[in-house]
C-alpha positions as CSV (number, residue, x, y, z in Angstrom):
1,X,-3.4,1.9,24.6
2,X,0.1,2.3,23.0
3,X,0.5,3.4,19.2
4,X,1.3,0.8,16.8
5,X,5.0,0.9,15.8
6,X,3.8,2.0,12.1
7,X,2.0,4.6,13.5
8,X,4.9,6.1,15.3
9,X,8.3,8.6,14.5
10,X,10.9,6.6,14.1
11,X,13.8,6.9,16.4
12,X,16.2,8.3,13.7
13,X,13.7,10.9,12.7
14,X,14.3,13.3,15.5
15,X,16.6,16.0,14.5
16,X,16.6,14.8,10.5
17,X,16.9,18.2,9.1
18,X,19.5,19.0,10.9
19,X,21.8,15.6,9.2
20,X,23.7,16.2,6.6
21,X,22.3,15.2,3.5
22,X,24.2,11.9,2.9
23,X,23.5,10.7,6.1
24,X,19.6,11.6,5.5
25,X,20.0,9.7,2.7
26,X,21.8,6.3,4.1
27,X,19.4,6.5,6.9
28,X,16.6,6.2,4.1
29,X,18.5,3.9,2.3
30,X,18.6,1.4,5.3
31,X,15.5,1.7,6.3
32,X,14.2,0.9,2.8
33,X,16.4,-2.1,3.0
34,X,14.8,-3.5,5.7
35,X,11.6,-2.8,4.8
36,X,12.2,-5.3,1.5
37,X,13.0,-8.0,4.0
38,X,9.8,-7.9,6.1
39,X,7.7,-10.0,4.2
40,X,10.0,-13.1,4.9
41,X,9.0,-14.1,7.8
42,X,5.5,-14.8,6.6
43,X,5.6,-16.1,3.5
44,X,3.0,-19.2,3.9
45,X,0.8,-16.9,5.3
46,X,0.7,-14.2,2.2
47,X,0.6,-17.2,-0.1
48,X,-2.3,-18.4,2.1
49,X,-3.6,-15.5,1.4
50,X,-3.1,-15.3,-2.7
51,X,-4.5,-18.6,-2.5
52,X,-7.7,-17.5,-0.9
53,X,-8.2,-14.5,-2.9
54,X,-7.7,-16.0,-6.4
55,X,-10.1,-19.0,-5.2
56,X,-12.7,-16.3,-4.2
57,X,-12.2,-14.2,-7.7
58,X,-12.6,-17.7,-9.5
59,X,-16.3,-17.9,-8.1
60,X,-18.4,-15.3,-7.4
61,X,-16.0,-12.9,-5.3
62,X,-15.0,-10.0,-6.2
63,X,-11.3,-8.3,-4.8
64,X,-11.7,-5.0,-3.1
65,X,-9.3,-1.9,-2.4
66,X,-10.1,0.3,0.6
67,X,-7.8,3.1,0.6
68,X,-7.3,6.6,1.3
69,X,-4.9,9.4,0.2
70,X,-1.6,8.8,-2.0
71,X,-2.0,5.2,-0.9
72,X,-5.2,4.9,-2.5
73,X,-4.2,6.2,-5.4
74,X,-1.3,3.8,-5.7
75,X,-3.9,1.0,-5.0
76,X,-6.5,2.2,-7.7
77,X,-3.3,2.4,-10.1
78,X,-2.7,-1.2,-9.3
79,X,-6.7,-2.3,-9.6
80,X,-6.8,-0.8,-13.0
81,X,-4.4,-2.7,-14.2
82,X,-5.2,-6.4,-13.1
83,X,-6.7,-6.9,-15.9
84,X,-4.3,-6.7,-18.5
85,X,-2.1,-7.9,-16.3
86,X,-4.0,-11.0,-14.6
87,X,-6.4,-11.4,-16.7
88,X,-9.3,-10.4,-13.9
89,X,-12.0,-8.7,-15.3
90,X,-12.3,-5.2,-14.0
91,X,-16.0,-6.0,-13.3
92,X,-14.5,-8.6,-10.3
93,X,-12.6,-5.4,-8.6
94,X,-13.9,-2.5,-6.5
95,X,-11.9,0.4,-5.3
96,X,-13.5,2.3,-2.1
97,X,-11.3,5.2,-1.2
98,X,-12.3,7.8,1.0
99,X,-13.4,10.9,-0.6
100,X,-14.0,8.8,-3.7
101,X,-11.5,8.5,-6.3
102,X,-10.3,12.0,-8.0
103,X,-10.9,13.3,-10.9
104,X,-8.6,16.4,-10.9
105,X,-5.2,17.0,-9.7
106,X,-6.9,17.5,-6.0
107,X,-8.3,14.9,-3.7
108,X,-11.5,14.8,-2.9
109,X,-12.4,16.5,0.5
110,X,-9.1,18.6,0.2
111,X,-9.9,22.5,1.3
């Protein structure tokens, strides 16, 4: 089973500290770049999805974030602020990240 390309080094990593620092950071720079465009090619489906979503929060859904380390802390950032933002009642959204959600400046589980 191979690893999924998100899951592996990226072919310009190899050797990165060795770079000089501009070209670190135009490497960076382009591959930000083409991350932004990556959504395009699926639009009707992420819409599709939106669409499903807000029609299951409408009724009796509720939206849920399952998430672990700095990511999950970006998605409970984001949950706490639907909302004031969209107008969906904090009571409609669970967050389930692993180790639970911190309450300090550590993550939970961390030695």
């Amino acid at each position: 089973m191979s690893t999924p390309i998100t899951e592996q080094l990226h072919q310009d990593a190899y050797g990165l500290d060795t770079k000089p620092l501009v070209e670190i950071a135009e490497l960076l720079a382009q591959a930000r770049a083409a991350a932004s465009t990556a959504p395009m090619g699926a639009l009707n489906e992420i819409c599709a999805g939106a669409t499903s979503m807000a029609n299951t929060i409408r009724s009796v859904g509720v939206l849920r974030y399952l998430a672990a380390g700095s990511s999950g802390l970006m998605a409970s950032a984001n949950a706490v602020e639907l909302d004031w933002t969209f107008s969906i009642p904090s009571a409609k959204t669970r967050i389930h990240m692993a180790g639970g959600l911190p309450t300090t400046a550590e993550m939970p589980g961390d030695v």
